[in-house]
N, CA, C and O of each residue as an XYZ file, in Angstrom:
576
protein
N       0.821     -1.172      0.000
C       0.000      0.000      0.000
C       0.881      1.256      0.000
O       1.832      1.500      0.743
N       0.382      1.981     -0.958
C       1.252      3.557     -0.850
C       0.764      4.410     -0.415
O      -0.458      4.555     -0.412
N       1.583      5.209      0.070
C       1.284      6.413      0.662
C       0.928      7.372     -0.180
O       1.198      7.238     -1.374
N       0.122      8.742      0.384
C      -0.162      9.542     -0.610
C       0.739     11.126      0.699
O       0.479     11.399      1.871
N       1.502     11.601     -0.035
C       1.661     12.910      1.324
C       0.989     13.718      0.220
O       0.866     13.455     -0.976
N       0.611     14.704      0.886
C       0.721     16.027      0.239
C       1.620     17.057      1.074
O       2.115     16.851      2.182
N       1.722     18.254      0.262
C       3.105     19.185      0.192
C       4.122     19.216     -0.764
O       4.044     18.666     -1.863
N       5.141     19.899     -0.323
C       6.121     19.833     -1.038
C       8.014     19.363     -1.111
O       8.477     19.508      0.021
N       8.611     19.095     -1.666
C       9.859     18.768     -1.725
C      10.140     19.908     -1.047
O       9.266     20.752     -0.850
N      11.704     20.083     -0.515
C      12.392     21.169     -0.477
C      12.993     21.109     -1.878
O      13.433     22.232     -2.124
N      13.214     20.222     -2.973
C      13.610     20.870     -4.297
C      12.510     21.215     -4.742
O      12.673     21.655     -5.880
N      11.331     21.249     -4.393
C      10.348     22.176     -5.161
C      10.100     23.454     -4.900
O       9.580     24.248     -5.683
N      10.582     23.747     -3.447
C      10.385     25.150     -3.424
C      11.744     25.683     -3.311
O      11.797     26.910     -3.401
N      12.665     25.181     -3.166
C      13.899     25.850     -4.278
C      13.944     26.448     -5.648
O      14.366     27.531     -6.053
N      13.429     25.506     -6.198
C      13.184     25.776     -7.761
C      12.282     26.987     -7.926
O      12.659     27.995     -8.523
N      10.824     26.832     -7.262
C      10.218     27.697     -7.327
C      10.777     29.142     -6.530
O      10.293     30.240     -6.806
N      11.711     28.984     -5.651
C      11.886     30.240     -5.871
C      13.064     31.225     -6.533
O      13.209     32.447     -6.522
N      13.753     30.248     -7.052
C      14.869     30.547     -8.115
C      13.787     31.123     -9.120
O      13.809     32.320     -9.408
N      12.971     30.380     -9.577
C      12.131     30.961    -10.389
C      11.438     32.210    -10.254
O      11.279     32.955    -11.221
N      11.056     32.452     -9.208
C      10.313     34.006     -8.552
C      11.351     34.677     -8.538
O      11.248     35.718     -9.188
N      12.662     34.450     -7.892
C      13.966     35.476     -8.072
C      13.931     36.275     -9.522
O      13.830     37.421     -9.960
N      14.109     34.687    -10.049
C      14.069     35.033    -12.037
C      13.195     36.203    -12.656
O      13.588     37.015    -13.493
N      12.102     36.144    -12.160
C      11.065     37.069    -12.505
C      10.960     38.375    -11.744
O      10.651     39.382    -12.382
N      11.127     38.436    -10.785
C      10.995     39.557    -10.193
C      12.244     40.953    -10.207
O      11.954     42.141    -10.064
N      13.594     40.406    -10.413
C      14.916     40.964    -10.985
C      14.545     42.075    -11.896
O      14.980     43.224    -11.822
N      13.840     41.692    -12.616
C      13.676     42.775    -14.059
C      12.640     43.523    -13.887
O      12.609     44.645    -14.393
N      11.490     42.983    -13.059
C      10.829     43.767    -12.618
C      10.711     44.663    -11.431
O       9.699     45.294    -11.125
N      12.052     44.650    -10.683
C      12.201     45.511     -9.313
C      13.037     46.271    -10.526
O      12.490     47.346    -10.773
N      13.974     46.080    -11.195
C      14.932     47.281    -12.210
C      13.973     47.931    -12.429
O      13.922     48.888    -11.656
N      12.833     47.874    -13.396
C      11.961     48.153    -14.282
C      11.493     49.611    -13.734
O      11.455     50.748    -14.205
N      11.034     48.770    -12.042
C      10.641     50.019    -11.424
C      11.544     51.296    -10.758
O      11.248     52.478    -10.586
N      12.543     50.673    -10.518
C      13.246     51.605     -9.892
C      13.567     52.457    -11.183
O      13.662     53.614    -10.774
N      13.767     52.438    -12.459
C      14.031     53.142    -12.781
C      13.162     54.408    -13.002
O      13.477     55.568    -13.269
N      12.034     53.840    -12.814
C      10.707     54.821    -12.963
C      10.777     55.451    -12.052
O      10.194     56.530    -12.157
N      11.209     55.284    -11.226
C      11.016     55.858     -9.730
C      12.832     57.190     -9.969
O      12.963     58.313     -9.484
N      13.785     56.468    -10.790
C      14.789     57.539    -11.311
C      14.439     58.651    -11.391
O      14.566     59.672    -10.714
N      13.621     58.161    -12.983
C      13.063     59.340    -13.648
C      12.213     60.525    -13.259
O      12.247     61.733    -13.497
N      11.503     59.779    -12.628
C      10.200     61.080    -11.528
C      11.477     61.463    -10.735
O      11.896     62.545    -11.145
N      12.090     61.046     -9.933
C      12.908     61.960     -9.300
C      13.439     63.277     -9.715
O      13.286     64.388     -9.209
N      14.275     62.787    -11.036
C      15.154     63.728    -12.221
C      14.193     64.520    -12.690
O      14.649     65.623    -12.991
N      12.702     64.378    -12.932
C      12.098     65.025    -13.609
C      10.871     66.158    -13.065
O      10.090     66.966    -13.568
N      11.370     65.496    -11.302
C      10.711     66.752    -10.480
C      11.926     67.380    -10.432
O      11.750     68.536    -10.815
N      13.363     67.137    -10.076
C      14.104     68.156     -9.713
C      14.003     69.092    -10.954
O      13.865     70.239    -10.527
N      14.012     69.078    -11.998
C      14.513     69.311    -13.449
C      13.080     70.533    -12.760
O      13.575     71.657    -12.667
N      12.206     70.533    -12.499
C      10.471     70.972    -12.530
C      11.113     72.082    -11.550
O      11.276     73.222    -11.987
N      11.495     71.740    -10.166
C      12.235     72.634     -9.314
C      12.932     73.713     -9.851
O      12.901     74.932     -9.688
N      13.673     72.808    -10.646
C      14.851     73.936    -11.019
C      14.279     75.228    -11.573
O      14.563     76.370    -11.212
N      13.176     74.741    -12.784
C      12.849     75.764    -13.674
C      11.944     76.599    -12.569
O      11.696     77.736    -12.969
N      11.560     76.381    -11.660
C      10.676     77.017    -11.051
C      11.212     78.302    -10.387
O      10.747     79.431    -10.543
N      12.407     77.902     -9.517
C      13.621     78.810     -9.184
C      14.362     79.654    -10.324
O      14.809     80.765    -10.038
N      14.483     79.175    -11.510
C      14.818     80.034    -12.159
C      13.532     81.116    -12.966
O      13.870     82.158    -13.528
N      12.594     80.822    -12.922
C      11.671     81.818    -13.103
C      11.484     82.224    -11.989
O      10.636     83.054    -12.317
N      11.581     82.373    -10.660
C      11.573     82.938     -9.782
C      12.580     84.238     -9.580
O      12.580     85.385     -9.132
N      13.240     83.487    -10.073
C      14.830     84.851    -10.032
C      14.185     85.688    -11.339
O      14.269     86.908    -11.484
N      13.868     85.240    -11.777
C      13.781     86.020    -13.181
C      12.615     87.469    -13.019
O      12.722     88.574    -13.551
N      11.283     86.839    -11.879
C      10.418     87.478    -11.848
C      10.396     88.580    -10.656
O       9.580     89.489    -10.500
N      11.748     88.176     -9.696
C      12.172     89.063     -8.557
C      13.872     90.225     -9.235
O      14.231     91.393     -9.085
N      14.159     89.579     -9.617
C      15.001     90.444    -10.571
C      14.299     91.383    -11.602
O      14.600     92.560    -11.404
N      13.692     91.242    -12.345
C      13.331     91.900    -13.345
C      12.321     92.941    -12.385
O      12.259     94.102    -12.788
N      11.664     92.650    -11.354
C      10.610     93.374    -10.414
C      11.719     95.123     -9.564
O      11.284     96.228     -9.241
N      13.012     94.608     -9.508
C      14.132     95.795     -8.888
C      13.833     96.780    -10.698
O      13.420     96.530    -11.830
N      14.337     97.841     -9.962
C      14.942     98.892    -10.929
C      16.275     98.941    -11.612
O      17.271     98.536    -11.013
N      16.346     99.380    -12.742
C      17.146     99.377    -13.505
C      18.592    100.014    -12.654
O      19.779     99.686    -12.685
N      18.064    100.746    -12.139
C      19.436    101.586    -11.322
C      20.071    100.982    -10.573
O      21.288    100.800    -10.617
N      19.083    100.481     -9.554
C      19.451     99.242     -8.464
C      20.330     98.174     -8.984
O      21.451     98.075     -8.485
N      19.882     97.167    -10.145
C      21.071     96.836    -11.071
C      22.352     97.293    -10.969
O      23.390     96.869    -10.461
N      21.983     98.379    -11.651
C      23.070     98.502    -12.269
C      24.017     98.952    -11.215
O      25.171     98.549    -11.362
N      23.798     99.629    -10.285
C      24.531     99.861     -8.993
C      25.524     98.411     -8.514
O      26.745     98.363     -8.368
N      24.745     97.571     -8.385
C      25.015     96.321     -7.737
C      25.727     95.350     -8.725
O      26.047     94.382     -8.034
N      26.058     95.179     -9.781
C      26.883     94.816    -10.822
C      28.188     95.673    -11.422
O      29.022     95.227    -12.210
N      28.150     97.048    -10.837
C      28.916     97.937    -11.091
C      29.740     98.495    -12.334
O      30.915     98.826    -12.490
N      28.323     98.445    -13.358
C      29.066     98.954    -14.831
C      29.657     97.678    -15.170
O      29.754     97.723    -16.396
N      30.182     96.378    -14.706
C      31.105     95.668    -15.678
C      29.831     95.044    -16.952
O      28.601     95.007    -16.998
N      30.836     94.672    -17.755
C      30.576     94.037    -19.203
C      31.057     92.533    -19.318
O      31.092     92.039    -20.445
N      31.337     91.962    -18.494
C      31.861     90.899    -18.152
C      30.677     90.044    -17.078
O      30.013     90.830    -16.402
N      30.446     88.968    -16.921
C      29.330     88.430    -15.842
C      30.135     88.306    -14.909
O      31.167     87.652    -14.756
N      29.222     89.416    -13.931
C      29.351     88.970    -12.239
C      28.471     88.560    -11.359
O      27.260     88.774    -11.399
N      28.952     88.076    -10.704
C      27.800     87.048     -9.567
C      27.089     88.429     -9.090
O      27.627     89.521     -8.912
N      25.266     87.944     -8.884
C      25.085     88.798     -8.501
C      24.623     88.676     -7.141
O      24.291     87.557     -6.752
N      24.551     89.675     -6.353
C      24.507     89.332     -4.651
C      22.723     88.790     -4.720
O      21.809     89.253     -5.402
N      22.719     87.754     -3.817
C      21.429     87.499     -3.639
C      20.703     88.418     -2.685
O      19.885     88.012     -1.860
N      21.030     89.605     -2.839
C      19.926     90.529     -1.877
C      19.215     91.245     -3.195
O      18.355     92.077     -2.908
N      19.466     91.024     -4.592
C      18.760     90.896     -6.032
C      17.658     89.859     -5.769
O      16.504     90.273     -5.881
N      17.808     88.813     -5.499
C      16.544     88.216     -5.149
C      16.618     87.324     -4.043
O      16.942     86.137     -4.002
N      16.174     88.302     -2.947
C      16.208     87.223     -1.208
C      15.180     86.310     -1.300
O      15.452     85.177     -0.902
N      13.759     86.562     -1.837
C      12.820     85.593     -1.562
C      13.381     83.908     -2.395
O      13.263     82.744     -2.012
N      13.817     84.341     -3.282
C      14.366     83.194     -3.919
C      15.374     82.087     -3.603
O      15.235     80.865     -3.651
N      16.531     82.916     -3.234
C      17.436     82.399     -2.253
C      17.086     81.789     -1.331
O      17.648     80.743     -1.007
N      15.900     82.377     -0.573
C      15.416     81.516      0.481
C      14.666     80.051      0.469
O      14.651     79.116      1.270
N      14.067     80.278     -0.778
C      13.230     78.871     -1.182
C      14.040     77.826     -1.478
O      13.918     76.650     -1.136
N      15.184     78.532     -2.384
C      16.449     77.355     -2.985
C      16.976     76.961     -1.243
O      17.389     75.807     -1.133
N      16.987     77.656     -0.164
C      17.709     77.104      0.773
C      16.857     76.192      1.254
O      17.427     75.167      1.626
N      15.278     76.203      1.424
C      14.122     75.472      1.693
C      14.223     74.080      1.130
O      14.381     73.011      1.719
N      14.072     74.397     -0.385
C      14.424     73.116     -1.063
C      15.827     72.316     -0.899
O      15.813     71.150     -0.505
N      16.945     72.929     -1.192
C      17.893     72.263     -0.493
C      18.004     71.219      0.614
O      18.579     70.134      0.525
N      17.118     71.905      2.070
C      17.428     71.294      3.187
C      16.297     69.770      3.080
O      15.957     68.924      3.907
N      15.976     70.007      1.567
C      14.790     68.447      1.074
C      15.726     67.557      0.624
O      15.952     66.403      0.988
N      16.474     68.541     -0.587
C      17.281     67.395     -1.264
C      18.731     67.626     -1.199
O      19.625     66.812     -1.428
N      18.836     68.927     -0.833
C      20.408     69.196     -0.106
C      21.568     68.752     -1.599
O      22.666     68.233     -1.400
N      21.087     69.051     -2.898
C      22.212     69.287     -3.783
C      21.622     69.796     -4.893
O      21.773     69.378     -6.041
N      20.707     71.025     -4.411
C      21.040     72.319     -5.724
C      21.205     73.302     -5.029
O      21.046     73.609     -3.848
N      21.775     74.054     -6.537
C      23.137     75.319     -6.362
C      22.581     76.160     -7.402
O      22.385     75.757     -8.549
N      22.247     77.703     -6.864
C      21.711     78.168     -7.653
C      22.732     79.600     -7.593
O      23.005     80.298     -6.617
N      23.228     79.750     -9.231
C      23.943     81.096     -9.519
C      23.080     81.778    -10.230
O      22.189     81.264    -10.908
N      23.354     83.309    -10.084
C      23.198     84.740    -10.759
C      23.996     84.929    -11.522
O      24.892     84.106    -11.337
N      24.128     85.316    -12.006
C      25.237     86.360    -12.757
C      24.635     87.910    -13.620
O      23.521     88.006    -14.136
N      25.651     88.962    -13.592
C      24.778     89.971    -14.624
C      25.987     90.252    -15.110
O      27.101     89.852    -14.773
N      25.426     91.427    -16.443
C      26.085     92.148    -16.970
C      25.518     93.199    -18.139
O      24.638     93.031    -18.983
N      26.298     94.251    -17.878
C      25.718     95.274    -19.109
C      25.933     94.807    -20.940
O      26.895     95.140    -21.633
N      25.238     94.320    -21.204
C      25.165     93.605    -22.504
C      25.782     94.946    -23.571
O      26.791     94.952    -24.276
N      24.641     96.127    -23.337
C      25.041     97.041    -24.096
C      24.922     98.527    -22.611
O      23.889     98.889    -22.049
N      26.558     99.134    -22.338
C      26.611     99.566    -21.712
C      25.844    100.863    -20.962
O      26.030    101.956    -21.496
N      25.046    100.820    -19.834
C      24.023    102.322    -19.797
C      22.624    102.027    -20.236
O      21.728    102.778    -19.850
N      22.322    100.905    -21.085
C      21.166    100.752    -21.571
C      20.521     99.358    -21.112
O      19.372     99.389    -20.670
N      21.217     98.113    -21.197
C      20.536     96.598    -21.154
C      21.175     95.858    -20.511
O      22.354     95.966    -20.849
N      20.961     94.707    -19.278
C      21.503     94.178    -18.718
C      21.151     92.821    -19.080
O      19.968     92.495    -19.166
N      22.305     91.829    -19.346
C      21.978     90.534    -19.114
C      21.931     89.876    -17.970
O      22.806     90.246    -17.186
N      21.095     88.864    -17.499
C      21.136     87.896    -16.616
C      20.845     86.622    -17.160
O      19.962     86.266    -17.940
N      21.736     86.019    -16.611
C      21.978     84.462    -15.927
C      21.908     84.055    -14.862
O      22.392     84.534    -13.837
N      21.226     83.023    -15.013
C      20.754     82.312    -13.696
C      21.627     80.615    -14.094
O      22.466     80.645    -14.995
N      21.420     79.593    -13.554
C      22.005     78.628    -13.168
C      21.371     77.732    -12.290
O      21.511     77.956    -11.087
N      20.685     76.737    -12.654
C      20.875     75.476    -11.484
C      21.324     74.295    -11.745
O      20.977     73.617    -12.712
N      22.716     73.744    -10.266
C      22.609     72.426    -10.942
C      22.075     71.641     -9.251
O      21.607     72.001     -8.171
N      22.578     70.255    -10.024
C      21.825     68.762     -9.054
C      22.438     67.918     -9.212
O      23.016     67.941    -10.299
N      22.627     67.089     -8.611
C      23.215     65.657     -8.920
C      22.294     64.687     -9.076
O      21.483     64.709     -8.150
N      22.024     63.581    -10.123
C      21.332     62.946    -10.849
C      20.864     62.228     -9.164
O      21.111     62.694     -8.052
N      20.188     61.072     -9.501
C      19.562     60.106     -8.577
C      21.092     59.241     -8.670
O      21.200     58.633     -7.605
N      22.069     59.023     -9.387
C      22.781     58.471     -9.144
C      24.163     58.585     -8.927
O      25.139     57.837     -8.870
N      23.828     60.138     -8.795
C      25.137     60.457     -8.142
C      25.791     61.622     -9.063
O      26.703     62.221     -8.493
N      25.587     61.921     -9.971
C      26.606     62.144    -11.142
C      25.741     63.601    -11.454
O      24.549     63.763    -11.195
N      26.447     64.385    -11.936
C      25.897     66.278    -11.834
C      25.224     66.067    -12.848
O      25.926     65.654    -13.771
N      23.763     66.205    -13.182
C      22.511     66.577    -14.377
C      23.897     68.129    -14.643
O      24.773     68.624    -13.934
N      23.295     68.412    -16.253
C      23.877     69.130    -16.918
C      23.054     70.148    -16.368
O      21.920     69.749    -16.105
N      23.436     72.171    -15.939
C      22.727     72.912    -15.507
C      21.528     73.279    -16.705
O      21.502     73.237    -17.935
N      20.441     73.708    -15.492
C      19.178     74.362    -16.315
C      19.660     75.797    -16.193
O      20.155     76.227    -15.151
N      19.526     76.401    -17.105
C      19.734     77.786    -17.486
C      18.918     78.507    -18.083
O      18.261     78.188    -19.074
N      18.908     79.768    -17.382
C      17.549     80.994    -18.269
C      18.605     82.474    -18.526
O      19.181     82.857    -17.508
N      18.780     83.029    -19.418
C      18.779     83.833    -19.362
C      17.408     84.928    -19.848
O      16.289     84.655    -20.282
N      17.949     85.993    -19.609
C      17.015     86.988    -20.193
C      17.576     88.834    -20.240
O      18.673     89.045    -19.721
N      16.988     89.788    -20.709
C      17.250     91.155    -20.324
C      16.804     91.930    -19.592
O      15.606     91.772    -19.359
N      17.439     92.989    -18.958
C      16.587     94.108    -18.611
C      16.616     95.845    -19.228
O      17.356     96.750    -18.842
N      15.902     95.878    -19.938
C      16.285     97.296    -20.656
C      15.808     98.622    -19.896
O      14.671     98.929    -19.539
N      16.805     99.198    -19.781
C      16.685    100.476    -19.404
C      14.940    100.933    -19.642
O      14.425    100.488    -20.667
N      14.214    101.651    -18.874
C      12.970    102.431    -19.387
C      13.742    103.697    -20.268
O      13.066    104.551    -20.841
């Protein structure tokens, strides 16, 4: 007379889970990388946000004020963030989230007495370590 067990081998649930390993590998990559991308593609969202921010607190000062605070050069100089404090402050906000963006100013008299350029700047380091290439805006400010 034979026996009947039910259950399983321990080589059956070896196998089976070599097999679940098998399958699930490509699908934990799959996701994480999705999970990369939203990362990269909110910071990337950040960035531009800060740089229209500078853009809309800068351009809001007077032409004089500028130009005071860049001092006539024709060459880009950093510009002091008391050009745009509210901004500075948010980039420090956000920072203390993700603690690796860096946000530059720069100005300069494009055409001297009359138009100022600005540059702005942000960078980040990818999700994996490695510096995303900076988002950049420039724009003008023309004399009234």
């Amino acid at each position: 007379m034979q026996r009947h067990r039910s259950g399983f081998t321990i080589l059956e649930i070896v196998v089976a889970t070599l097999v679940f390993m098998l399958a699930a590998i490509p699908l934990y990559r799959a996701l994480s990388a999705g999970a990369e991308r939203e990362i990269d593609s909110t910071k990337l969202s950040m960035a531009r946000k800060i740089l229209e921010s500078v853009r809309a607190e800068v351009s809001a000062k007077s032409f004089d004020d500028l130009s005071n605070l860049i001092g006539g050069s024709t060459s880009l100089v950093d510009l002091p963030t008391g050009a745009y404090p509210n901004t500075f402050s948010e980039v420090l906000t956000v920072q203390k989230k993700y603690k690796d963006f860096a946000l530059t100013v720069k100005a300069r008299f494009a055409t001297p007495g009359s138009v100022i350029e600005v540059k702005g700047s942000v960078i980040w380091t990818s999700i994996k370590g490695l510096p995303h290439a900076p988002e950049e805006l420039t724009f003008l400010i023309i004399k009234p």
